[in-house]
N, C-alpha and C positions, 0 to 999 in steps of 0.2 A: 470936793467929793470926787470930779476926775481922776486929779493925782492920787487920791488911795486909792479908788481903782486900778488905775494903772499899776500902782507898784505893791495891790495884793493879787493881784494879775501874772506880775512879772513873777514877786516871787513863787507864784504858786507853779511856772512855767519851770521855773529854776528846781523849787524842789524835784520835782517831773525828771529834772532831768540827770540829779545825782542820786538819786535811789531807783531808776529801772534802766541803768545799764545793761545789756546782756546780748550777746553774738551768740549765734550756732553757726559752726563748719562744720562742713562734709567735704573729702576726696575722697575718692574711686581711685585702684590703680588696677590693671591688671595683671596678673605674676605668674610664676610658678612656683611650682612646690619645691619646698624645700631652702626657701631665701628667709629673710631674717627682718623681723618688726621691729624698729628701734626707736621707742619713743622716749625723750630726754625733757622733763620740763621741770620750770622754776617753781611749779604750785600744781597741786590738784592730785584728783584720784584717777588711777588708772585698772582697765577693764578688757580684756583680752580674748574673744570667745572664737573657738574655733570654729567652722562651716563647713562642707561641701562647695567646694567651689575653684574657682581660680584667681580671686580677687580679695585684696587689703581695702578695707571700708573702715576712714578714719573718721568719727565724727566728736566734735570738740565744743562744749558746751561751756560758757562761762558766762558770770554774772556779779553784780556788784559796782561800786563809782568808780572802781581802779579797773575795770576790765579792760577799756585803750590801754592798757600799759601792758598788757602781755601779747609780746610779737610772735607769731606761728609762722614754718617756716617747713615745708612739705618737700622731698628729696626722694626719686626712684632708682635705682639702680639696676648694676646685674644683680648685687648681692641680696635686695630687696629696698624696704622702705623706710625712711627714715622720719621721726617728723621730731622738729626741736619747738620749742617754745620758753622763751624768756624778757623777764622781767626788766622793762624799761625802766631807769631810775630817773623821775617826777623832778622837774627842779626845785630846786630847796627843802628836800623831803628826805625823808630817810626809807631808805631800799627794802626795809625790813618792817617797813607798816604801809599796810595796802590793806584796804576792803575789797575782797575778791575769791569767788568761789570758780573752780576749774575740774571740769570731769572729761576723763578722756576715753571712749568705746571705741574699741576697735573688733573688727572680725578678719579673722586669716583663714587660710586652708588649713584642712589637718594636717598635712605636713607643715608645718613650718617653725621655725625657732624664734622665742620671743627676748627680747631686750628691752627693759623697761626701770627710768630712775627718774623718780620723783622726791623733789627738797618736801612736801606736804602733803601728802596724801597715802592712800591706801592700794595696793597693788593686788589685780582678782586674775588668775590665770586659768583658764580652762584644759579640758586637755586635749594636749596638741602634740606629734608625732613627732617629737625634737627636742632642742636645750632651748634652759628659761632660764635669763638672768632677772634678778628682779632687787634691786634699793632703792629703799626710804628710809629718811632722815625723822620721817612723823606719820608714822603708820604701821598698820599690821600688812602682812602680806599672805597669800592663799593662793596654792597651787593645787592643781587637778594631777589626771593621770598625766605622767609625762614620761616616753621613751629615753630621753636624752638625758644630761647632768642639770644638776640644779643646783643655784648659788641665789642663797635670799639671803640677803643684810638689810638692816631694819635697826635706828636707835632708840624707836619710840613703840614697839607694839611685838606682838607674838607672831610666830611663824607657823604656819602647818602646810605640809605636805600631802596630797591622798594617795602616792605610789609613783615609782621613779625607778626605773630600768637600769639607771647610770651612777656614779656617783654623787652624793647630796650632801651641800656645806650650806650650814644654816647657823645664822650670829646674830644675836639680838641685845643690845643692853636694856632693853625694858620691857620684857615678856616672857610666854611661855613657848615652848617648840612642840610640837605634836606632828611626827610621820609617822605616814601608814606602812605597808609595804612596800619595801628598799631591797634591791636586789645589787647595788653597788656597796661602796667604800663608802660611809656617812660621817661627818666627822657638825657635833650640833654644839652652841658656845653660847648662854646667856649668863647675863651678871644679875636678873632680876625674875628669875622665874622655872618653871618646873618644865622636866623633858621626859616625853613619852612617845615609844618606839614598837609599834605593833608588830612588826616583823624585818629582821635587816639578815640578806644574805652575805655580805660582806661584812667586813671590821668595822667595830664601830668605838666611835672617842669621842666624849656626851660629858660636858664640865658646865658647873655651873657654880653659881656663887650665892642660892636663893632662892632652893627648892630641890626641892626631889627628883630623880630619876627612875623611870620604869622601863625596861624593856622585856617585851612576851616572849617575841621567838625568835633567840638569838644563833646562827648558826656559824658565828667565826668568832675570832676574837674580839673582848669587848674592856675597853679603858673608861672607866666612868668613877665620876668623880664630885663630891657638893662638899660645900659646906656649911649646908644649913639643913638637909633635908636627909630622906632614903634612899639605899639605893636598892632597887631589887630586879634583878636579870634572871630570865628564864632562858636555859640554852637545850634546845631542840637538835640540834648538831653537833658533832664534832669538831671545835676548834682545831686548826692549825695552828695557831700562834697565840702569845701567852695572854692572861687576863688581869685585868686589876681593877677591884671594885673597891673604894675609899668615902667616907665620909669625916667629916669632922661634930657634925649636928644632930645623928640621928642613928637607922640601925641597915644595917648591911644583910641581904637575902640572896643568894645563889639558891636557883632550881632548874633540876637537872636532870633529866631524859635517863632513859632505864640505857646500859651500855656504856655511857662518855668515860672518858678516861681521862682524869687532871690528875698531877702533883699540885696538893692543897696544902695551901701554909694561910692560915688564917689567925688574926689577933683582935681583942675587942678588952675596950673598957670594963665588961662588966663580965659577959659570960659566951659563951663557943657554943654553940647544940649543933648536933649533926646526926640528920637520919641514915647515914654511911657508915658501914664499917669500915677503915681505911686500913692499909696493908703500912707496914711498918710505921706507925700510926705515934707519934709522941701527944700525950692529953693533958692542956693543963685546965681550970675553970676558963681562964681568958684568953686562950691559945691551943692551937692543934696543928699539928702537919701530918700529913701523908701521903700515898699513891692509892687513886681511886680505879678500877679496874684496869693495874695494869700501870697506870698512870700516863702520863702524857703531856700536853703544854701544864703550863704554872697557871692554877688559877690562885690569886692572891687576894686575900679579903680583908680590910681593917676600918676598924668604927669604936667610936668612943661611947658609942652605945652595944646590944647584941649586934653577934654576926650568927648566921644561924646558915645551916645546910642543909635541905628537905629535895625531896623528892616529886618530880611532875606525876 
């Protein structure tokens, strides 16, 4: 009777001890504005929020039997803060199976620039008065207002933007892109999903391989391009520079602000409509060209479904 006590004893101590792993850290540093957040780790979700203040508050939350196996490792600088964390590899185990959940909270000033890559998790960025780097290899990623450039890569999840003063490159091979208000150069690339663009004051170049493309209030030039969906661009401005709107899967929509001026050459699998009357104007059912007031950059449109031309 002792010895099964003891050894339902023991084990009951054992399991105790490989199902409630779990550590929390926190550092404090103190900064200035305008330095740079750079969190690097082997696992987990990361979460970015700006403050009032003059302080980086890193707090790191993990849990699971494999938690000992991820090493943190906290660095200050001129330039800002750093923090790494990576995956010990278990002897005679393999490095790519771990029971282990990892969340990473951070607070910066509103000034400051964030840099953040994680192999597994989800990237959340508040808005912060600066540039945000932000990959994942398995997750979505989400950005707030941001003054500075934005560069989100991601091969597992959808990207969105709420507004971005600088230029924004956004590439995903498993999701969809959604920015708000873009006042730079955008340039957005998925191979699994649809891109939508509420307003970009600069050029923009939007390809995808597995969905549709929308953009509202286009005021430069715009390159976009699917092969499986629509494309439809609303241009509120005057391009400089030339356009090309293409599909291979679906139908092609240019609308266009009372004034603009394009040479239009547009072709379509099926049939052309256009609420424009174009000035030296060639019309066939599946094709059209001409100068629209005047004319101006090339706007080019082709789709193996309608292309059509209307009016905002």
């Amino acid at each position: 009777m002792m010895n099964r006590i003891s050894l339902v004893s023991g084990f009951s101590m054992f399991l105790l001890a490989v199902t409630a792993v779990a550590e929390d850290v926190t550092r404090t540093f103190d900064v200035a504005p305008g330095g740079t957040l750079d969190i690097d780790t082997d696992v987990g979700s990361i979460e970015v929020t700006p403050t009032d203040g003059s302080q980086v508050i890193i707090e790191v939350e993990t849990e699971g039997v494999d938690a000992d196996r991820l090493e943190l490792s906290f660095d200050q600088r001129d330039e800002g803060v750093r923090v790494k964390a990576r995956l010990k590899k278990a002897p005679f185990s393999d490095q790519h199976k771990y029971k282990l959940k990892a969340k990473f909270r951070a607070t910066v000033p509103t000034t400051y620039n964030v840099r953040a890559d994680t192999s597994g998790g989800n990237i959340e960025v508040g808005d912060v008065d600066g540039r945000v780097r932000a990959d994942t290899s398995g997750g979505s990623i989400l950005v707030g207002k941001v003054t500075g450039p934005v560069r989100a890569d991601t091969a597992g999840g959808s990207i969105e933007v709420e507004a971005s003063a600088g230029d924004v490159d956004a590439d995903t091979s498993g999701g969809s892109i959604r920015l708000g208000a873009m006042q730079g150069r955008v340039r957005a690339d998925t191979s699994g999903g649809s891109i939508r663009i509420d307003s970009s004051a600069g050029p923009v170049r939007a390809g995808t391989a597995g969905g549709s493309i929308t953009i509202r209030g286009a005021r430069e030039a715009v390159d976009a391009s699917t092969a499986g969906g629509s494309v439809t661009v609303t241009f509120v401005g005057q391009p400089s520079g030339d356009s090309d709107l293409s599909t291979s899967g679906g139908n092609v929509t240019a609308i266009l602000a009372d004034g603009l001026g394009f040479d239009i050459r547009a072709r379509s699998g099926t049939r052309v409509k256009s609420k424009f009357q174009l000035d030296n104007a060639k019309v066939d059912p599946d094709r059209l060209s001409g100068s629209l007031n005047g004319g101006g950059p090339r706007l080019e449109m082709s789709s193996s479904g309608r292309v059509s031309i209307k009016k905002l």
